[in-house]
DOFI-749311 format. One record per residue (C-alpha): residue in one letter; residue number from 1; x negated, y, z negated. Coordinates in pm, 1 decimal, m for minus. Example, Ala and Ser with C-alpha at 12.3 -4.5 7.8 and 13.67 -1.06 7.14 Angstrom:
rest:nr:px:py:pz
A:1:m1230.0:m450.0:m780.0
S:2:m1367.0:m106.0:m714.0
This chain:
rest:nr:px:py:pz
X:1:m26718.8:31183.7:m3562.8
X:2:m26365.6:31192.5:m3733.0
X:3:m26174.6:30875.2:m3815.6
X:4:m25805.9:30938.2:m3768.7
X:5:m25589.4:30761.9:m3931.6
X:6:m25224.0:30607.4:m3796.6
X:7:m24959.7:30713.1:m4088.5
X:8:m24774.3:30446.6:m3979.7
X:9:m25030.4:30184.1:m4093.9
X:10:m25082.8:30350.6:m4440.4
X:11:m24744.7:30296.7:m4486.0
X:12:m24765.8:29897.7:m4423.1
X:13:m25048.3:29913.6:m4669.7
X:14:m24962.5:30069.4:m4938.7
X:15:m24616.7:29954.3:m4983.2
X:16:m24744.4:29666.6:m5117.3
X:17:m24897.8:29891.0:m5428.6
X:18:m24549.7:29991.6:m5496.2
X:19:m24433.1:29616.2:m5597.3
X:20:m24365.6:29691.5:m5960.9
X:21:m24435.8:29392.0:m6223.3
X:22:m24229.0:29062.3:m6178.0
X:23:m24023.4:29112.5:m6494.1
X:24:m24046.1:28747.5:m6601.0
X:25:m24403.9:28743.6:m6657.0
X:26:m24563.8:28797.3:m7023.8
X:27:m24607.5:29098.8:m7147.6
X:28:m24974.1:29257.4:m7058.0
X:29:m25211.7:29255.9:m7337.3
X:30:m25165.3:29652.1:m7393.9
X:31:m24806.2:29590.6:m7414.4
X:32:m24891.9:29330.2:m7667.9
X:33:m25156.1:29547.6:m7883.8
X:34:m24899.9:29915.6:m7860.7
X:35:m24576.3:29629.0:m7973.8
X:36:m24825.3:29532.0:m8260.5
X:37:m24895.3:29858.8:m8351.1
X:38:m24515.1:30017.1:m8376.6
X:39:m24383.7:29708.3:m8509.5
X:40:m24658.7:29711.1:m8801.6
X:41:m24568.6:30080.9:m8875.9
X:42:m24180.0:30035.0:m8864.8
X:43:m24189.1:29711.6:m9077.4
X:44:m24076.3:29486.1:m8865.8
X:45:m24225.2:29110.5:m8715.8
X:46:m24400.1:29172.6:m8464.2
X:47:m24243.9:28937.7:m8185.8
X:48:m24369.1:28695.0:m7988.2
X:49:m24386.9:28560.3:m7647.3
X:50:m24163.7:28870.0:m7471.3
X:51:m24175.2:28875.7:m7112.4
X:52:m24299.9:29230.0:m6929.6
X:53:m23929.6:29359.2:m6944.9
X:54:m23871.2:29279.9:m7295.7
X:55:m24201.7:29420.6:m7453.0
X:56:m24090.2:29742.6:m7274.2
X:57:m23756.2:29727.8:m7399.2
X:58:m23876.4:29616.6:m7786.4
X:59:m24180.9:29931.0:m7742.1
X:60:m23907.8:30221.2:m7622.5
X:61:m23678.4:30101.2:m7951.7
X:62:m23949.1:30100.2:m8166.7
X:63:m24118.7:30457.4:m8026.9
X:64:m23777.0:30576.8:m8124.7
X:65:m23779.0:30484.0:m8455.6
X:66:m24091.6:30558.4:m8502.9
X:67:m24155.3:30841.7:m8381.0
């Protein structure tokens, strides 16, 4: 016996996957550890508090100068 599936139903289902992060909340804790990490080889404080958004910002800037 084969279970067919209705596309139109994976669709409703999955879309919900696709929600990326609220930018408001705090940064994950593997933002936190990689922002830790770059800031501590560039020199710099290592901040505090960032919100998702930010610690992505702060970790591209630093990969740059880093890297």
């Amino acid at each position: 016996m084969t279970m067919q599936t209705d596309v139109s139903t994976l669709d409703k289902l999955d879309a919900a996957l696709d929600v990326p992060p609220d930018p408001r909340e705090p940064m994950s804790a593997t933002q936190e550890e990689r922002l830790r990490e770059l800031s501590e080889r560039a020199g710099e404080p290592v901040p505090e508090h960032l919100t998702v958004q930010q610690a992505g910002q702060r970790i591209e800037l630093l990969e740059a100068v880093v890297y």
